[in-house]
Structure formats: C-alpha cells, structure tokens
N, C-alpha and C positions, 0 to 999 in steps of 0.2 A: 402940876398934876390936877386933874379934872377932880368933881365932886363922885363921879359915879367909880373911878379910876383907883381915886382913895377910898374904897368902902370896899371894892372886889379887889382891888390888885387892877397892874396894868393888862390887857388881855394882849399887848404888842409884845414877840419872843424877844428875849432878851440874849445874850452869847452865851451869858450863864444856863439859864435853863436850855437851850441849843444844846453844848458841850454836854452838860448834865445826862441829858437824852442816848447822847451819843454814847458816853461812858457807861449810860447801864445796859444798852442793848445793840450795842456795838456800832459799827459804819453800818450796819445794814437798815438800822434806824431810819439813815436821810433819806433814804428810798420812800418813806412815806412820809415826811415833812412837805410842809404846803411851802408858797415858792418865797415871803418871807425867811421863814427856818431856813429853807434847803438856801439862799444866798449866804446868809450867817454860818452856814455850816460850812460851806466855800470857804466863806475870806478866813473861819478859825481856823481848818483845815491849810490854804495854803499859809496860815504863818506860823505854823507848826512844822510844815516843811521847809519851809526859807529857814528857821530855826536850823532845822538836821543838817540841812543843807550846807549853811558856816560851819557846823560843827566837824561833820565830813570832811570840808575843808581844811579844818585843824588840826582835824585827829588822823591821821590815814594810817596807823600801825595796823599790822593782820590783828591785833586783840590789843580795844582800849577799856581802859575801866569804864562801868556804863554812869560811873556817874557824873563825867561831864556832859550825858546826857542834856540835852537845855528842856527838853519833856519824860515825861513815863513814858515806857516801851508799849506801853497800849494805848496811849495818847496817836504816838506817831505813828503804829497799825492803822488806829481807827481814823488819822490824815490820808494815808498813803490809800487806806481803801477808800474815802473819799472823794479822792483826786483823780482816782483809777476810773473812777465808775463816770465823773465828770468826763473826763478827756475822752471816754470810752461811748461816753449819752453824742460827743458833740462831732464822733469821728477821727480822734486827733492821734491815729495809730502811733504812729511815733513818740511822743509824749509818756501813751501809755505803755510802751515800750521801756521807756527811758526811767518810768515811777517803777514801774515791775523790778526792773534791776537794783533797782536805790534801796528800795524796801529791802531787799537782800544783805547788806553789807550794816545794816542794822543788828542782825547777827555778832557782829564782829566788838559791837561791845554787851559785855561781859559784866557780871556784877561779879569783882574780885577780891579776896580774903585781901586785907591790911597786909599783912607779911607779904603775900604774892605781888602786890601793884607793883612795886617796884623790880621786881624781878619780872614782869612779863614788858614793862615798858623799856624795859635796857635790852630783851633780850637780842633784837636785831646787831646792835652792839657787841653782846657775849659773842654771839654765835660769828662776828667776822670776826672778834679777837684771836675766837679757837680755830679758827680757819687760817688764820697768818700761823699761829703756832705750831699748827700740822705740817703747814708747808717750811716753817724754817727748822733745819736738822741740827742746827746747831744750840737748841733751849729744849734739851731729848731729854735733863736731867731732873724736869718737876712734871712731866706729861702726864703722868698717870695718876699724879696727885690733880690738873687742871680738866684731864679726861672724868672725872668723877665730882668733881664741881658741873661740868657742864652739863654732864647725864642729868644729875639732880634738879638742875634751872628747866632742861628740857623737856623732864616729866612733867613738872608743873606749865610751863608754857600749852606742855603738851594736855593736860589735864582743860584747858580754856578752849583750844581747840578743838580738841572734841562736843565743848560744849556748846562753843561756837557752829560745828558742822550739824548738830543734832537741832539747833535754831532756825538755822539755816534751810532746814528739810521742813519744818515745822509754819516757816514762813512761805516757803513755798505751798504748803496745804493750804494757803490764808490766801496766796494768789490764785490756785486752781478756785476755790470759793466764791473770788472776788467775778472771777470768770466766767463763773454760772450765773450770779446774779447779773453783770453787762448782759450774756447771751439770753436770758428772760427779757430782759428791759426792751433789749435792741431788736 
C-alpha cells in the first residue's frame, strides 16, 4: 500500500464497499456506479446467483425453509435485479427472460416456525399417503381420525402458501420496477 493510500484509504472500490452500496440503496444503486464498481457489482451479483441457483437445484419442494437460503432475500433481489438490467443494457432477451422467472420461485422459500419445518417439508409425502388411503376401502376404520390429521398439516402447509403466493405478487412489483429502469436506460 502506497504512502498517500495509507493516509486516505485506498480510493480503488473494494466488493465490500460495491455490496455495501448496493444493500443501502438497492440494485438501482449500480445504475450510477462508474465502470470499476459497476464490473464488481457483476461478478458479486452473478455469485450470488450461481449460489440460488445450486440451491434451487437442491431444494425444489413448492415451500422450503428459507434458511437454506446460501444469501438474504434482499441480497438475491438486489443479484437478480442486477443481472436483469445487465442482460437487458447488452440485448440478451432470453437471459433476461430466464432471471425474471428464477427471481420468482424465490418466493417459494419461506421463513418457517420450528414446529412447522418439518411438517411442510414431509407434506408432499402426507399428502400421497392420504391419497392411497382414500383410494383403498378397505382401512375405512381410522379415516376420520387420518382425515383430520391431514386437514391440520394442510392448514399450515396451507398457511406458507399463501405467504408464498403474496411474495410472489410482491416480487413481481420488483420486476415491473426493474422494467422501468431497462426501459429508461435502453
């Protein structure tokens, strides 16, 4: 480190202060970053999605806990509109097709009560258990007692979902958003 370097600080952006920026004033931030920042804000951006992206991979229940999340939920916002506005500055429709969607199923995890994790990550399970039950006539003498277990798993299941589909609406306001600022830029 230089003499003049160690007296101010380095005046070269750093990932940290890049990220930093990003997280107080959102993705809309890189829009004015010089071309420094705005590359840094790229490379954090796409490994913050390479992140979602395995994780996706692992996780594909309709509702996972979001704490296998491998970033915060406003980390991988403020990627996805990063990447958006990227693919979108360079022409690459498809692409930005392809992040619009992904951003979507972010949704789909959920920060869920201790008691419930485990009942929403079984439920595709419950639910064909009590689906063979219904269908065979001959286990008619505990149904009503298995019919009211399942109500109960479902309400809660059903409880995620809901909060999932109200996310889901929410993230779509973040993509009409994302779509005004491309249609400025472009």
């Amino acid at each position: 480190m230089g003499f003049l370097a160690a007296i101010f600080g380095s005046t070269k952006p750093t990932e940290k202060s890049v990220v930093e920026k990003i997280r107080k004033d959102s993705f809309l931030s890189w829009t004015q970053f010089n071309e420094e920042e705005y590359k840094i804000g790229v490379m954090w951006a796409s490994n913050v999605m390479s992140d979602f992206g395995q994780t996706l991979e692992n996780h594909s229940n309709f509702i996972e806990n979001s704490k296998v999340l491998p970033h915060s939920k406003t980390d991988i916002i403020n990627a996805f509109g990063i990447m958006i506005i990227y693919h979108g500055l360079n022409n690459n429709v498809e692409a930005v097709s392809d992040l619009q969607l992904s951003l979507l199923f972010l949704a789909n995890f959920q920060e869920l009560d201790k008691n419930d994790a485990e009942i929403v990550a079984n439920f595709k399970d419950v639910s064909k258990e009590m689906q063979e039950a219904l269908e065979d006539d001959t286990n008619s003498s505990n149904m009503d007692e298995k019919m009211e277990e399942y109500q109960k798993i479902s309400s809660i299941f059903r409880k995620y979902s809901d909060k999932a589909l109200k996310e889901t609406e929410n993230l779509q306001n973040i993509l009409n958003d994302i779509n005004k600022v491309l249609t400025k830029i472009i």
